[in-house]
C-alpha positions in Angstrom: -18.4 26.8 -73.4 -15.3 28.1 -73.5 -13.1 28.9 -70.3 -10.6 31.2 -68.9 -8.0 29.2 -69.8 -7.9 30.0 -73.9 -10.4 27.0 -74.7 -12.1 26.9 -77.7 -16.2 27.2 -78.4 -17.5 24.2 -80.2 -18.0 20.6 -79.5 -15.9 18.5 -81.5 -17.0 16.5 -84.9 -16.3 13.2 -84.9 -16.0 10.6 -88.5 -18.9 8.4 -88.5 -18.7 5.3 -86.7 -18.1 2.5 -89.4 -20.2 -0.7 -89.3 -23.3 -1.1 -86.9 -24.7 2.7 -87.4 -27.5 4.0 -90.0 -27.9 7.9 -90.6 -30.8 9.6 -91.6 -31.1 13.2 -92.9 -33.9 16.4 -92.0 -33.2 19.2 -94.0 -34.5 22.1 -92.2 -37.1 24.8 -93.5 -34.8 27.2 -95.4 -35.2 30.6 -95.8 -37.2 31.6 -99.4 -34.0 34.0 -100.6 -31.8 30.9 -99.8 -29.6 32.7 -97.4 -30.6 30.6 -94.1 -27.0 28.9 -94.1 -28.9 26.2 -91.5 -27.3 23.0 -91.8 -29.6 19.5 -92.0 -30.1 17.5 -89.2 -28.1 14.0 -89.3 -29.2 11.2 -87.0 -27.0 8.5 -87.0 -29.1 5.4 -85.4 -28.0 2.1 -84.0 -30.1 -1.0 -83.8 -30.8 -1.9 -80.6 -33.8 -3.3 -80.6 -37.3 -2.3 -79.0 -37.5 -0.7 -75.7 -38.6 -3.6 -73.0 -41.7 -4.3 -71.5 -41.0 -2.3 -68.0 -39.2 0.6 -70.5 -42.3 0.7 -72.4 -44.8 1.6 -69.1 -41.6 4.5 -67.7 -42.3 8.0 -68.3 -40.3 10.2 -70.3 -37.6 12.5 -69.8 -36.3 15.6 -72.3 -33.1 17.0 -70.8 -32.5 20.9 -72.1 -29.1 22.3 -71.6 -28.6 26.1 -72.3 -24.8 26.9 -72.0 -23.7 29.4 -70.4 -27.1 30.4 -68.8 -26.1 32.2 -65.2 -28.4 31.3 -62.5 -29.9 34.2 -62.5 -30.4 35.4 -66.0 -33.9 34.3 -66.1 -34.7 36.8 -63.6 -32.0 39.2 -64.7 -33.5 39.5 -68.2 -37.0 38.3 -67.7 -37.2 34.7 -69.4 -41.0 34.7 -68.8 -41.1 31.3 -70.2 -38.4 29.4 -68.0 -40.0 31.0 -64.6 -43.2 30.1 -65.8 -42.0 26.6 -65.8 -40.3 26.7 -62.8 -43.7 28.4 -61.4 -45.3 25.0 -62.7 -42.7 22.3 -61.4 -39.4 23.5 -59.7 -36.6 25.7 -59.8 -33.6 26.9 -58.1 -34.0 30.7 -57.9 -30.2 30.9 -56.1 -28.9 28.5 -58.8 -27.3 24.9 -59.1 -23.7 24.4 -57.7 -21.5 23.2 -60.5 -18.2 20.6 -60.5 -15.1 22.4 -60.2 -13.7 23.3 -62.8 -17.2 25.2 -64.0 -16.7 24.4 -68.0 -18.9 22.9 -70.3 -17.3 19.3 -71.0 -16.3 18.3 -67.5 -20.5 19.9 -66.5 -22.3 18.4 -68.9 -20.7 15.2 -68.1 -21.2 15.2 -64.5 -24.7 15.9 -64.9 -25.0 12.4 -67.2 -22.9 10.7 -65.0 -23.4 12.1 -61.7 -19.5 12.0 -61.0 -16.9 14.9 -60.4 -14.9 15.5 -62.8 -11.6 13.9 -61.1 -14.0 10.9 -61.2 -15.7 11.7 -64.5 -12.4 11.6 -66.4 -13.0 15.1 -68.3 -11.3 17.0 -65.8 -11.1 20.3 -68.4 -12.1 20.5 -71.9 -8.3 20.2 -72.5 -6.3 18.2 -71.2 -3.3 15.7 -70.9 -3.1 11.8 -69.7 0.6 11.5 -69.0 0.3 7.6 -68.9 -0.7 7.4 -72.5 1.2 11.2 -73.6 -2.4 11.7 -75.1 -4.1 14.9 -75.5 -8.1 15.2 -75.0 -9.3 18.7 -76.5 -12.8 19.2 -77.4 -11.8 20.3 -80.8 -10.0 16.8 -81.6 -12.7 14.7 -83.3 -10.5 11.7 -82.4 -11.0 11.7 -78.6 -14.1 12.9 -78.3 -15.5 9.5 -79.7 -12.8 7.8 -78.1 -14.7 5.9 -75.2 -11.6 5.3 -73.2 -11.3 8.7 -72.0 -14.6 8.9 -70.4 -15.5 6.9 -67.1 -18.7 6.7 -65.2 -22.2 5.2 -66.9 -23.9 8.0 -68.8 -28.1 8.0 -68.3 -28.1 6.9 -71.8 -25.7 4.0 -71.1 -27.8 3.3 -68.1 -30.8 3.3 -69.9 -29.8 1.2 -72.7 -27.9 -1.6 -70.6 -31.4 -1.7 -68.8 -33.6 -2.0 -72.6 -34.5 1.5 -72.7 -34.3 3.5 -76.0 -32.2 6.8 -75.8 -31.5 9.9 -78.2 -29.6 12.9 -78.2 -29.4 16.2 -79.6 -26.0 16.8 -78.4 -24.3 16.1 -75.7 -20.6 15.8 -74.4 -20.0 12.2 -74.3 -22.5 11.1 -76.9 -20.3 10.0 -79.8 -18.6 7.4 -77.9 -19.1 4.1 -76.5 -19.1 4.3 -73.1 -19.6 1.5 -70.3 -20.8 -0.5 -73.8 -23.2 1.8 -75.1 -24.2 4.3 -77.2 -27.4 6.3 -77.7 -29.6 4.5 -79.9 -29.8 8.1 -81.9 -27.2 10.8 -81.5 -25.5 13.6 -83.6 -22.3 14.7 -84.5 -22.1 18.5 -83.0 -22.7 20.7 -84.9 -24.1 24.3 -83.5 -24.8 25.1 -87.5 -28.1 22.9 -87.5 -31.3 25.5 -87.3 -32.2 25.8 -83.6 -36.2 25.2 -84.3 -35.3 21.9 -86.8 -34.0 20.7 -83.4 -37.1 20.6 -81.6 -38.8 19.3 -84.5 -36.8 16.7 -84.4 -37.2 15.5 -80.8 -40.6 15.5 -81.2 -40.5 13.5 -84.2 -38.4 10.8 -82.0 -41.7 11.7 -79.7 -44.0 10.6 -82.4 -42.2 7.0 -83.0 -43.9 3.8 -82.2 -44.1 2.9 -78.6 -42.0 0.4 -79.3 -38.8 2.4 -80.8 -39.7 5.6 -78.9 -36.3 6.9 -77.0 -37.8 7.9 -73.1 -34.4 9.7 -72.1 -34.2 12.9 -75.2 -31.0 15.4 -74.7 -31.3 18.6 -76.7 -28.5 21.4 -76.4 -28.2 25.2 -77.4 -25.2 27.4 -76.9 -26.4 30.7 -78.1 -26.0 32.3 -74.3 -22.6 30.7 -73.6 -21.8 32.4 -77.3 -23.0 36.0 -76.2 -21.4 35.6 -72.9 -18.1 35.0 -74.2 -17.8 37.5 -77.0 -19.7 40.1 -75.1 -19.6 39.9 -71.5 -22.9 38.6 -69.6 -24.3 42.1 -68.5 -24.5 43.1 -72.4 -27.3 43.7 -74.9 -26.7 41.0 -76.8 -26.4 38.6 -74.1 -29.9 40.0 -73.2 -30.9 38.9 -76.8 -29.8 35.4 -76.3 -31.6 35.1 -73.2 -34.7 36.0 -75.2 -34.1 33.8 -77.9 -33.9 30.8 -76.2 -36.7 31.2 -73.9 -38.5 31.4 -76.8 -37.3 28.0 -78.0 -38.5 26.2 -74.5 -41.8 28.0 -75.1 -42.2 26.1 -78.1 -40.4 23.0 -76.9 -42.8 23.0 -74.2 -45.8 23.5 -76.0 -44.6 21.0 -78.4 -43.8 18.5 -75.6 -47.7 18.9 -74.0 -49.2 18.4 -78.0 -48.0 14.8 -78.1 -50.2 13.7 -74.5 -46.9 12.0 -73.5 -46.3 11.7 -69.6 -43.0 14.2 -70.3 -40.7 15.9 -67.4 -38.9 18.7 -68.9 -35.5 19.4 -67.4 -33.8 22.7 -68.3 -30.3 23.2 -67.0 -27.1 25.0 -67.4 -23.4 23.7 -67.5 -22.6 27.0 -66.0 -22.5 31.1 -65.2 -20.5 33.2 -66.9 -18.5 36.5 -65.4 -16.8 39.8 -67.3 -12.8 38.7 -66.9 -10.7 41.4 -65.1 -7.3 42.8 -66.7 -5.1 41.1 -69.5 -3.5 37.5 -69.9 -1.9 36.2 -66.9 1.0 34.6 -68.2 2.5 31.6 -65.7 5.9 31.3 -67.5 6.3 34.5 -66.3 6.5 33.5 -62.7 8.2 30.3 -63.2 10.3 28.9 -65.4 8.9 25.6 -66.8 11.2 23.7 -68.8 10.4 20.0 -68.4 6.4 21.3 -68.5 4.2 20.0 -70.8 0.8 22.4 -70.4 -2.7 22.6 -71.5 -4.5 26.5 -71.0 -3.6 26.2 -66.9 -2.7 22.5 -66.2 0.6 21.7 -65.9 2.7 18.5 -66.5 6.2 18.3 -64.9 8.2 15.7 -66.6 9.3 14.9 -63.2 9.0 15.5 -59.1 12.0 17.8 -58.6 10.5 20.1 -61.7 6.9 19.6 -60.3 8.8 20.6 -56.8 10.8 23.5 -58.3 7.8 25.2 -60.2 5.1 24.8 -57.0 7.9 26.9 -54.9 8.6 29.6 -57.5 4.4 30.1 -57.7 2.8 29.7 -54.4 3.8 33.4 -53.6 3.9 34.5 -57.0 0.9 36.5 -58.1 -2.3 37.4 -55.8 -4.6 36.8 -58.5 -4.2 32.4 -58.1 -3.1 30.0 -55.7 -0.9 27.0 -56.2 -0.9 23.5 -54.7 0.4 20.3 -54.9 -2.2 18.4 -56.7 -2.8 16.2 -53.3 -2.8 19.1 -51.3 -5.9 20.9 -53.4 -8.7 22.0 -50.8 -11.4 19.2 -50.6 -14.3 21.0 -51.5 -12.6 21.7 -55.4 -12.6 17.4 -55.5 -9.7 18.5 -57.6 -7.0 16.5 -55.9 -6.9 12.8 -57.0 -6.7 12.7 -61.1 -3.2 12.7 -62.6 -5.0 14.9 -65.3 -5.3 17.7 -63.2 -1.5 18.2 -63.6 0.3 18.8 -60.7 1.1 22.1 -59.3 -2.7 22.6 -59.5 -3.2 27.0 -60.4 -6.7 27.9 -58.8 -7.6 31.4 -59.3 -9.0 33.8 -57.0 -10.7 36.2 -59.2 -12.6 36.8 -62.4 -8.6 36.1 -63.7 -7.7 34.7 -67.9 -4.6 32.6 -67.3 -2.6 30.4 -69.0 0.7 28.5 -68.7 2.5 30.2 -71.7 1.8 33.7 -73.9 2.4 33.6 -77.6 6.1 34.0 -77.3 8.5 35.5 -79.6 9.9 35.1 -83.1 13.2 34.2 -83.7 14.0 37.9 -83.9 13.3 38.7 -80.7 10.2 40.3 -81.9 6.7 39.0 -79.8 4.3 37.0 -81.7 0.7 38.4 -81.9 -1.7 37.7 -79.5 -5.1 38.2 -78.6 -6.8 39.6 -75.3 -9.0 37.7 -73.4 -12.5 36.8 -74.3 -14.9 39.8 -72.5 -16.4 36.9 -70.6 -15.5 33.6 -68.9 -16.1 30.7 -66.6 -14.2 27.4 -65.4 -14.0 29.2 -62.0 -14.4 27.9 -58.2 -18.7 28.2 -57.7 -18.3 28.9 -54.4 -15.5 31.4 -54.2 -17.4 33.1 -57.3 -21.3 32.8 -56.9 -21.5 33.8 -61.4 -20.5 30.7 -61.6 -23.7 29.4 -60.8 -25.8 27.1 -63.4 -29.4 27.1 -63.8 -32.1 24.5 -62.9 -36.3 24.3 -63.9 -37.9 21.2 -64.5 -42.1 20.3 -64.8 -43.9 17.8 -65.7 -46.3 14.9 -64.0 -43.3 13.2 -61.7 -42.5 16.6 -60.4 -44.1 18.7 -57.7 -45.9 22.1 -58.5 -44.5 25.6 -57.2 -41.4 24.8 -55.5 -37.9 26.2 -55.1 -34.7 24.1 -54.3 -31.9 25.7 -52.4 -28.4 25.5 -54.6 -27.2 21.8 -55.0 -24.1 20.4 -56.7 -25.3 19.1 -60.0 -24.3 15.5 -59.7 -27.5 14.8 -57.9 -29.7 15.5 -61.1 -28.0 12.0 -62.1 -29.8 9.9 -59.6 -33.1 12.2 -59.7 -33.6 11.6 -63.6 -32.7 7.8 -63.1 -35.6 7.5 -60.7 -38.0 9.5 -62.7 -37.3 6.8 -65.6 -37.1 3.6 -63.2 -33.4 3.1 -63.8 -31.3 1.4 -61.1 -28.3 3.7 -61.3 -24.8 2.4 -59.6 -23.4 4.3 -57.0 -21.7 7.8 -58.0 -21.1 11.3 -56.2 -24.9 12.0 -56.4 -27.6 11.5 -53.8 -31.0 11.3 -54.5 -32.3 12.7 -51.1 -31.1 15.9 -52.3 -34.0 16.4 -54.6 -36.7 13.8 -53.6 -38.7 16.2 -52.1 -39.2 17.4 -55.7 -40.8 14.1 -56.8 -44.2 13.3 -56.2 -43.3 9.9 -55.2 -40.6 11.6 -52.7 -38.3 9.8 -54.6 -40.0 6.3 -53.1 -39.7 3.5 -55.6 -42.5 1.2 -54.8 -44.5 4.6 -54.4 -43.8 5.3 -58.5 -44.7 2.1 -59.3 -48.1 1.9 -57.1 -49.4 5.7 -58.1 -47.8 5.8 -61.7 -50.8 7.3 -63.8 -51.5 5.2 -66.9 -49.8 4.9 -69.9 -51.1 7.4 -72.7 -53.2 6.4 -75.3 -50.3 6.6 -77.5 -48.6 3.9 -76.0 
């Protein structure tokens, strides 16, 4: 979850939102000495009403995100479970192309909204809207719920605008109201609940009546993304992680077959991960950016002659990034067009920790502490660095058995998962065609709705 640029690990908590939501409480299995430390589980649930008649006869969808999870861990560490279900559905061996930049907010929201980033509106998980001289940080419970900073129609939206009940267990995005909507069950983050009270709880929002029963579930887990960081993605205890959350789909997936529902589980990654090379690189020390406003590697100039001034003192600068005026950014980053993206735009060309400022000095002259670099790191260009690559496995009775997708950018999972629960999505950076040929259907419409096996008994 956390970048290159000095970006912090958690998703933000937000206050609860005051007059139209309900929470209810599991309290996980504790340990008998008392020492688990797991916290409970708090739904907070909004009336929407009952799912419609046409939700009612859709299939379901549980979408898995494991952060951090390189393409090609599973094979790297031997997840038996995740190939086995790639073995049974699909999977991209080579990996999934994510958005530039490859962190965890701006991912996980193109994947529920099928948009860029630069369209998306998360364009890091820090960053600075100049128009309103607002801050978004993912840290910052205040915009984090704040539905104005996020564009696009999340599937949950999507699904709720068309009378579809929705939950999620975690999610960037999934605290606000966006395009009018919320999740008719969501969380507040927080990576404290116990990892197995988490599938218990999905299944339990498996287990509702027909009528109440959420078709699109989102379930998160950022043990991987945790190991990565602190300990590189090539180390023991990165191995460990991998281990520990195969396990978890094991049982998810076990879980998921025990309720005879007409399920597709979709596992993905935001994500790779790669070991960072040398210390900090400091850009103040190229340039000198007074007038700059920064967050980690984005930088503001209060105006064109500073945004001017700074782009010509760094374009030659160092050899491990590359500058650009923000409309000048290659095309294949679709990093050019957001005035959150700063302007110069830093790209770096290696496995490189920068940031706009160090920690500076006291006013004695004497340097303020700082820390090194996290061992590992992402939010790096996918295609100049191939770590960068996320993950992608899905099964289940839309989906075709044994096959392997070549890499494709993430955004097309948007309109893939819309299909596979009869939404009619609006049009965003995502294509269908890209992954029909993983439906059973072929990704034909009137085909689902002719050859759609029956509802199950516990409809």
């Amino acid at each position: 979850m956390r970048s290159a640029y000095r970006l912090k690990t958690v998703f933000a908590t937000a206050a609860l939102l005051a007059g139209f939501c309900a929470s209810s409480e599991i309290v996980p299995a504790q340990d008998p000495s008392g020492s688990s430390g797991a916290h409970p589980i708090v739904v907070i649930h909004t009336d929407q009403g009952p799912n419609s008649a046409q939700a009612m006869q859709q299939h379901y969808v549980v979408l898995v995100s494991l952060d951090g999870f390189r393409w090609d861990y599973a094979k790297k560490y031997n997840a038996a479970h995740l190939l086995a279900l790639g073995k049974e559905g699909v999977w991209a061996p080579e990996g999934m192309i994510p958005s530039y930049p490859s962190l965890t907010f701006p991912n996980h929201y193109a994947i529920i909204t099928g948009l860029y980033p630069e369209h998306n509106g998360l364009v890091a998980n820090s960053f600075l809207d100049t128009t309103e001289f607002a801050h978004y940080g993912l840290s910052d419970p205040a915009p984090v719920a704040d539905g104005h900073w996020y564009a696009g129609v999340p599937l949950w939206s999507l699904a709720e605008k068309q009378g579809m009940r929705t939950a999620c267990l975690f999610w960037p995005g999934s605290e606000a109201k966006i395009a009018g909507e919320v999740p008719t069950d969501y969380l507040h983050f927080d990576d404290k609940v116990d990892e197995s009270a988490r599938i218990d709880q999905v299944i339990a929002w498996l287990k509702e009546p027909a009528e109440q029963r959420p078709h699109f579930i989102t379930l998160y887990y950022s043990d991987v993304d945790h190991a990565g960081h602190a300990y590189g993605p090539d180390s023991p205890q990165t191995k460990s992680a991998v281990a520990r959350v195969d396990g978890l789909v094991a049982k998810l997936h076990d879980a998921l077959k025990e309720t005879g529902l007409p399920i597709d589980l979709v596992v993905v990654s935001d994500h790779g991960m790669v070991k960072i090379q040398g210390p900090w690189v400091n850009l103040d020390d190229y340039a000198d950016l007074k007038g700059f406003q920064s967050a980690g590697p984005l930088l503001y100039g209060a105006s064109e002659a500073d945004r001017a001034r700074v782009y010509d003192q760094l374009k030659h600068a160092s050899e491990k990034f590359e500058v650009y005026r923000r409309k000048d950014v290659p095309a294949g980053l679709r990093y050019d067009e957001n005035p959150r993206e700063g302007d110069p735009v830093i790209v770096p060309i290696g496995p490189y920790a920068i940031r706009a400022h160090g920690p500076g000095k006291n006013p004695d002259g004497t340097p303020r502490p700082d820390r090194a670099p996290e061992v590992g790191a992402h939010g790096f260009d996918p295609r100049r660095m191939p770590e960068m690559k996320a993950s992608f496995f899905a099964a289940g009775p839309d989906i075709v058995e044994g096959k392997t997708v070549q890499p494709f950018e993430n955004v097309n999972l948007y309109p893939w998962i819309a299909h596979i629960l009869g939404l009619e999505p609006p049009k965003t950076d995502g294509n269908l065609n890209i992954l029909s040929g993983t439906l059973r259907d072929n990704g034909d419409s009137k085909a689902a709705t002719v050859n759609a096996p029956a509802p199950s008994s516990q409809e």
